[in-house]
N, CA, C and O of each residue as an XYZ file, in Angstrom:
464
protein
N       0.824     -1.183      0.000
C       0.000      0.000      0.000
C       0.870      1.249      0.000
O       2.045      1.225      0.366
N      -0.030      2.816     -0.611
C       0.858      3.732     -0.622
C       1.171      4.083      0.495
O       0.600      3.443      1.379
N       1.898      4.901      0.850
C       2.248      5.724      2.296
C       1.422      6.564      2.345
O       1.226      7.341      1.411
N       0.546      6.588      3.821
C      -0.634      7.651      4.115
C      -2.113      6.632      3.814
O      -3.144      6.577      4.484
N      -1.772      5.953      2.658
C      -3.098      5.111      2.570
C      -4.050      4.039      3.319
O      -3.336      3.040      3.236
N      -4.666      3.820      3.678
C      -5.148      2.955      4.479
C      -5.950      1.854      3.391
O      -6.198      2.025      2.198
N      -6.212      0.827      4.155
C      -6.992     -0.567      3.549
C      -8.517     -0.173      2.971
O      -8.703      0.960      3.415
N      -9.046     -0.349      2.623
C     -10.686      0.271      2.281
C     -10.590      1.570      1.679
O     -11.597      1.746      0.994
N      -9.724      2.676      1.632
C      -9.784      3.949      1.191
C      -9.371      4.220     -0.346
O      -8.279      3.813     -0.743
N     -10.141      4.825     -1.100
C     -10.333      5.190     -2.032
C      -9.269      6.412     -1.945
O      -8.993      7.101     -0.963
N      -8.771      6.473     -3.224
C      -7.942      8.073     -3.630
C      -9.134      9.015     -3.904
O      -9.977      8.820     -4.780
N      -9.110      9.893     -3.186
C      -9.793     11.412     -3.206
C      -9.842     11.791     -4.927
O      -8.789     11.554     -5.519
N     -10.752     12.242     -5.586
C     -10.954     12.966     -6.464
C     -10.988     12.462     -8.124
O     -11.082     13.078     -9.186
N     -10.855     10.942     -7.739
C     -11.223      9.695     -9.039
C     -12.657      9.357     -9.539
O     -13.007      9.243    -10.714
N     -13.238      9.250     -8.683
C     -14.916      8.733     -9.339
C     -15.554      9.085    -10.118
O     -15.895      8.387    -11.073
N     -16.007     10.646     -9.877
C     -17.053     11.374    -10.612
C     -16.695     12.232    -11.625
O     -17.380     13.196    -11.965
N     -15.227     11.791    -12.316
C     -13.985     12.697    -12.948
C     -15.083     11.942    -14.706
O     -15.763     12.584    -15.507
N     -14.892     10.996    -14.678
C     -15.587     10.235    -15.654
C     -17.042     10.404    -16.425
O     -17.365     10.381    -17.613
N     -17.880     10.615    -14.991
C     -19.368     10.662    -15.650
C     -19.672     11.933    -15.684
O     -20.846     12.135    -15.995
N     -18.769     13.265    -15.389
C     -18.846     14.907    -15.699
C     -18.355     14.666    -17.077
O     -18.910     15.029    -18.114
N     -17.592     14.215    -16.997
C     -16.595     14.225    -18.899
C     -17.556     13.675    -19.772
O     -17.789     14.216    -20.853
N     -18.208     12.522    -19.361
C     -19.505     12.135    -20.524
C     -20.697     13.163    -20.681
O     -21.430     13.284    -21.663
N     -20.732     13.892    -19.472
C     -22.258     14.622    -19.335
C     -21.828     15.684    -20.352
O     -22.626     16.009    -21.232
N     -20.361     16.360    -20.269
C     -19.923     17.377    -20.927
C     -20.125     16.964    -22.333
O     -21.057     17.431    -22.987
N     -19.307     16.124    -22.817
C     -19.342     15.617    -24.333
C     -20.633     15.147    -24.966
O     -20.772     14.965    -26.175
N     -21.507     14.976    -24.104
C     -23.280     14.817    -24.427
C     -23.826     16.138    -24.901
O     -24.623     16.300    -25.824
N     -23.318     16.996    -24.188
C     -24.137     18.510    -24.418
C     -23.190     19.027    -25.397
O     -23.692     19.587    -26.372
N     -21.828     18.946    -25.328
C     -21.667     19.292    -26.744
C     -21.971     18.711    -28.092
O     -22.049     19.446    -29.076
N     -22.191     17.069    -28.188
C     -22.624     16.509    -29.237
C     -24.032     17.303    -29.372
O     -24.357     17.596    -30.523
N     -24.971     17.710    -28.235
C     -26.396     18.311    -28.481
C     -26.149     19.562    -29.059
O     -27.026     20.052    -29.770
N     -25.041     20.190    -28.860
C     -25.244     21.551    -28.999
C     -24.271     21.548    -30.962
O     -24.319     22.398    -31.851
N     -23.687     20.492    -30.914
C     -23.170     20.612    -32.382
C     -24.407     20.347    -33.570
O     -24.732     20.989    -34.568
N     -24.937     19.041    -32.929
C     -26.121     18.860    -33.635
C     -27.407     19.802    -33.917
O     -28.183     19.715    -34.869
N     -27.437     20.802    -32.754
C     -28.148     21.899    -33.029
C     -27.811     23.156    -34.213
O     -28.582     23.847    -34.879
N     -26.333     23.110    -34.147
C     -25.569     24.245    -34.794
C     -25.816     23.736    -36.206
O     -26.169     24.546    -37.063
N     -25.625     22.211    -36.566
C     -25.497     21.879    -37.796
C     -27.382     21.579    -38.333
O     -27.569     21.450    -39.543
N     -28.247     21.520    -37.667
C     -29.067     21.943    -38.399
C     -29.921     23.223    -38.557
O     -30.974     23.330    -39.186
N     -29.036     24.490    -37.626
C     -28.553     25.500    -38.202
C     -28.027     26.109    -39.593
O     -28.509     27.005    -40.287
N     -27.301     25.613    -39.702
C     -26.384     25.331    -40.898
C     -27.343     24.738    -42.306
O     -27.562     25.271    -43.393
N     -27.668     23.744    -41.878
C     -28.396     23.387    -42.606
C     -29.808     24.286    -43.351
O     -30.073     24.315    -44.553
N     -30.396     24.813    -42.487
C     -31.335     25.921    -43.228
C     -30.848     27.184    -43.738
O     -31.716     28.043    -43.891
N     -29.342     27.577    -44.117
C     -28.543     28.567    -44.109
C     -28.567     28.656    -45.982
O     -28.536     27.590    -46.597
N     -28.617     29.829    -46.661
C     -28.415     29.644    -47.921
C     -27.687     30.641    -48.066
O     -27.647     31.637    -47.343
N     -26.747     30.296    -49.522
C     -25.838     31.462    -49.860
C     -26.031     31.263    -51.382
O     -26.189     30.261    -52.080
N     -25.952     32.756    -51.669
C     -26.003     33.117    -53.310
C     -24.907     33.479    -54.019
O     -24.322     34.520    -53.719
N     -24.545     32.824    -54.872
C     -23.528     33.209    -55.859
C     -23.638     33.448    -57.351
O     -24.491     32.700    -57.830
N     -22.929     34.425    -58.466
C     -22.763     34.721    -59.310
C     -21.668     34.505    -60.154
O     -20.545     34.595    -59.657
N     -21.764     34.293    -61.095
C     -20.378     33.865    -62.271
C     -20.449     34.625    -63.282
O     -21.557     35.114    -63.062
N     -20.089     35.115    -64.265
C     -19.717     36.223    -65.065
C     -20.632     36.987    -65.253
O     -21.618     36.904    -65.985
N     -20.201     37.941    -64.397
C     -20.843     38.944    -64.089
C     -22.300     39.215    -63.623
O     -22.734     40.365    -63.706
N     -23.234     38.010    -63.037
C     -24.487     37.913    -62.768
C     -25.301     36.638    -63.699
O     -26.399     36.085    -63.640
N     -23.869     36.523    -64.719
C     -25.103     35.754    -65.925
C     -25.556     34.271    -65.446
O     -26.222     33.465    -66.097
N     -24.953     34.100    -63.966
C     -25.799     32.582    -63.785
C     -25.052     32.904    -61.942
O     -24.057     33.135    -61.254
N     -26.458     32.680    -62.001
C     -26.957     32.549    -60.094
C     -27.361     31.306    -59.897
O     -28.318     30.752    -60.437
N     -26.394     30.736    -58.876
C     -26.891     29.892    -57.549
C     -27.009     29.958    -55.771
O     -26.545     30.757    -54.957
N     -27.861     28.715    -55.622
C     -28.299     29.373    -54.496
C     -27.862     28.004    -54.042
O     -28.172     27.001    -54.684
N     -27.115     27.956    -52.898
C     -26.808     26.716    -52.079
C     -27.321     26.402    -51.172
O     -27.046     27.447    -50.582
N     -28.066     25.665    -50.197
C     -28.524     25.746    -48.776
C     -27.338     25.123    -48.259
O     -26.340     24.697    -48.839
N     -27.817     25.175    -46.433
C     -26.309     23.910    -46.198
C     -26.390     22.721    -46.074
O     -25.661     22.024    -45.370
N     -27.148     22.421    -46.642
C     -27.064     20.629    -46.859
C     -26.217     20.783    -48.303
O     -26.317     19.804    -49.043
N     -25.629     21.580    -48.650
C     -24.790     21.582    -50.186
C     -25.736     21.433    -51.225
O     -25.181     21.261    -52.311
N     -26.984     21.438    -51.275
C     -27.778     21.413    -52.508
C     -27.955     22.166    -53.086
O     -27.984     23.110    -52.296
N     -28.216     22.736    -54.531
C     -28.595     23.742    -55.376
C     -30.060     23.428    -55.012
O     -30.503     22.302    -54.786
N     -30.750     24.594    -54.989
C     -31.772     25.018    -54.539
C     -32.642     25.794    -55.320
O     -33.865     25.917    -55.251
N     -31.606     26.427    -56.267
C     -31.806     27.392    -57.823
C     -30.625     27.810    -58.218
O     -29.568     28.053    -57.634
N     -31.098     27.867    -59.653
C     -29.957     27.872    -60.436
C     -30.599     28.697    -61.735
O     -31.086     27.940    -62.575
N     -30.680     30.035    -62.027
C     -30.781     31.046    -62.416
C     -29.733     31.580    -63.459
O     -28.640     32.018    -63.100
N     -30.184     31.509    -64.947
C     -29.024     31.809    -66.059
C     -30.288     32.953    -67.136
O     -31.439     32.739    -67.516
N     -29.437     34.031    -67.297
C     -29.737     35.145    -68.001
C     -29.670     34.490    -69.680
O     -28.987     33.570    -70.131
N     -30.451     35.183    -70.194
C     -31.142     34.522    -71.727
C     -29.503     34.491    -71.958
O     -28.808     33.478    -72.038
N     -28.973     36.182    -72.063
C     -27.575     36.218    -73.081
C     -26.258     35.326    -73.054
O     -25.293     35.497    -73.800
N     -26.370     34.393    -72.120
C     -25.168     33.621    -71.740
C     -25.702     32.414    -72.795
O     -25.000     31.997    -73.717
N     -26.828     32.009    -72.555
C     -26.862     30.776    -73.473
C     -27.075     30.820    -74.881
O     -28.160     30.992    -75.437
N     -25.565     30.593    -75.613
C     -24.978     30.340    -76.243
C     -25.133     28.717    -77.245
O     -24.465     27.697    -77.071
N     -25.613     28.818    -77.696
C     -25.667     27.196    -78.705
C     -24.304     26.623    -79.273
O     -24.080     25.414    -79.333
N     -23.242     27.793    -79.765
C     -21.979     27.803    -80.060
C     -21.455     27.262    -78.700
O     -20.893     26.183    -78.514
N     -21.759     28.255    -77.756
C     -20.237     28.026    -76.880
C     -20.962     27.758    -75.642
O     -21.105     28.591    -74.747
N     -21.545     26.223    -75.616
C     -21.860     25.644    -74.394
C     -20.935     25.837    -73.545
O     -21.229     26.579    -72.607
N     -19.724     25.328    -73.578
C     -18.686     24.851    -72.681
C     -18.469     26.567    -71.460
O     -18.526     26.585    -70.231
N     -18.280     27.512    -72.211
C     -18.546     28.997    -71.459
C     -19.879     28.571    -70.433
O     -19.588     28.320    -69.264
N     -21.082     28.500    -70.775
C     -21.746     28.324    -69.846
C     -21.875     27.310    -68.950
O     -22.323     27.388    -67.806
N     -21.508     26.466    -69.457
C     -20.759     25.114    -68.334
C     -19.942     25.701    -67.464
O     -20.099     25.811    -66.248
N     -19.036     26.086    -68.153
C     -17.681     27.024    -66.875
C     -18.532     27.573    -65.689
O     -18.758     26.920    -64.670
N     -18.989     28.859    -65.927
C     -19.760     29.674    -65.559
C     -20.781     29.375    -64.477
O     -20.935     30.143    -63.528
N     -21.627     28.016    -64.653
C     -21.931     27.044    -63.522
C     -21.610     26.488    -62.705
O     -22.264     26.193    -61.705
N     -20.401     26.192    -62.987
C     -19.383     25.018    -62.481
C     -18.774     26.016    -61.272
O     -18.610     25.663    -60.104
N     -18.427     27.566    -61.917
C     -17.834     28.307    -60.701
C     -19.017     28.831    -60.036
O     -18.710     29.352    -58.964
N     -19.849     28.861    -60.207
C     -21.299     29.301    -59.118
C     -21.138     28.251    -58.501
O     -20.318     28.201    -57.584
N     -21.683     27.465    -58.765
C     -21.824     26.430    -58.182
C     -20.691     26.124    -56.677
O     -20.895     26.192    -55.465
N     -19.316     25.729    -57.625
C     -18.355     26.053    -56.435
C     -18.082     26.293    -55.443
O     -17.744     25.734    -54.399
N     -18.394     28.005    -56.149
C     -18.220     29.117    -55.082
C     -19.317     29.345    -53.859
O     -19.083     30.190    -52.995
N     -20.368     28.650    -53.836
C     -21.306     28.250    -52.908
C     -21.297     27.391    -51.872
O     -21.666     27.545    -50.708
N     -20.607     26.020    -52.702
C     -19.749     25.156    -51.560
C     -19.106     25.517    -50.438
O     -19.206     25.285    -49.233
N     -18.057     26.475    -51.527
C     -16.687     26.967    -50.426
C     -17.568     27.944    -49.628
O     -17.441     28.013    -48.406
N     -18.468     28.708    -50.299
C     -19.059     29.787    -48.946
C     -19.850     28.958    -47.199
O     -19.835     29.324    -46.024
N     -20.640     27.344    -48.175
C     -21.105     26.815    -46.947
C     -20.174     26.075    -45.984
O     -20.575     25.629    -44.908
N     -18.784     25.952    -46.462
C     -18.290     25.203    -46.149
C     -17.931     25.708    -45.048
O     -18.115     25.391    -43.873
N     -17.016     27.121    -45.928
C     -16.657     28.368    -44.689
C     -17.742     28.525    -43.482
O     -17.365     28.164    -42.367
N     -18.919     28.984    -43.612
C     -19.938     29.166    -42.925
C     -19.867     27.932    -41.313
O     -19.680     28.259    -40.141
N     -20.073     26.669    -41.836
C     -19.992     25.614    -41.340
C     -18.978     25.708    -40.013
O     -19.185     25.785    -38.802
N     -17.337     25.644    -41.151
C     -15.757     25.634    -40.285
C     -16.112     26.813    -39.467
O     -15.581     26.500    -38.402
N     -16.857     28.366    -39.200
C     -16.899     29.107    -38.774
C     -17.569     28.578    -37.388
O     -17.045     28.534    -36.275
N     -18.797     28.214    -37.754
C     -19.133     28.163    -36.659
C     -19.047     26.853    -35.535
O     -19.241     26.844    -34.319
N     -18.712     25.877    -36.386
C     -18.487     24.830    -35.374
C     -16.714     25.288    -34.682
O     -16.171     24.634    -33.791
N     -16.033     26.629    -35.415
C     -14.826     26.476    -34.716
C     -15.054     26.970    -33.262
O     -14.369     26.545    -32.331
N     -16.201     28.028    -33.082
C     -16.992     28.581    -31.954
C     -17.183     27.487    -30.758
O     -17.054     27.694    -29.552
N     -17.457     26.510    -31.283
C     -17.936     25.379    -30.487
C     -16.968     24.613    -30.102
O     -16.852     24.398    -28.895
N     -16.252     24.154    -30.829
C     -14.997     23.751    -30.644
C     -13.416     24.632    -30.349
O     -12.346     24.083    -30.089
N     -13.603     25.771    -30.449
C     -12.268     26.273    -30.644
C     -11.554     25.848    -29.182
O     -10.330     25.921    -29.282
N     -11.820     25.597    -28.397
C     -10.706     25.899    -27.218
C     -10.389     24.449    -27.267
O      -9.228     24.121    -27.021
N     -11.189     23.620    -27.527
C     -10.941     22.324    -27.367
C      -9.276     21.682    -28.024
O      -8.618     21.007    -27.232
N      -8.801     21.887    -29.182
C      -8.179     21.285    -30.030
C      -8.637     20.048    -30.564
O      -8.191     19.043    -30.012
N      -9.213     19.934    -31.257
C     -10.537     18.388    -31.744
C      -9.466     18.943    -33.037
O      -9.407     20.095    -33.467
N      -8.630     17.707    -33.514
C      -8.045     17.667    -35.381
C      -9.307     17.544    -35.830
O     -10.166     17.202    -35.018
N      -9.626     17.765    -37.038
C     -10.485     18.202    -37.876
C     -11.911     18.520    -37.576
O     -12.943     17.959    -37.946
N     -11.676     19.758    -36.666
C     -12.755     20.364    -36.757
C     -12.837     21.921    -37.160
O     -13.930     22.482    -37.239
């Protein structure tokens, strides 16, 4: 036995170290899950040359609308308006994505959690 310890005695300040740490990580799993369907009803709008094609992302990453001005479509030069989608489109991602990393870093920041 240690020195100071007695037979039957428990070390001071072991027990309830465990089921605070689960209660904690419960309310943050509640409170992430809240944030992310937050997130989820969140939409962002983007534009590609110069207005001629709008999308709209929610945060579940879905196009939601997708909005192209008569003068872009082109019969010649599909591939331009392909482009032109492709970076709306994109650029909606990266905005929800940002949005997302923003706010779960709130939730997480002090923690150090890798990839969050």
């Amino acid at each position: 036995m240690g020195r100071g310890m007695r037979a039957g005695k428990k070390p001071s300040g072991g027990g309830g170290g465990m089921q605070k740490q689960l209660q904690q990580m419960q309310a943050m799993q509640r409170k992430m899950e809240m944030m992310q369907a937050e997130i989820e009803q969140k939409e962002v709008t983007t534009t590609a040359g110069g207005g001629a094609v709008t999308a709209v992302i929610n945060g579940k990453k879905e196009i939601v609308k997708l909005d192209l001005k008569p003068e872009v479509v082109d019969a010649d030069d599909i591939e331009m308006l392909q482009d032109l989608i492709i970076v709306a489109v994109n650029e909606g991602l990266r905005q929800i994505d940002e949005i997302s990393n923003a706010e779960m870093s709130k939730l997480t920041g002090g923690l150090g959690i890798p990839g969050l």
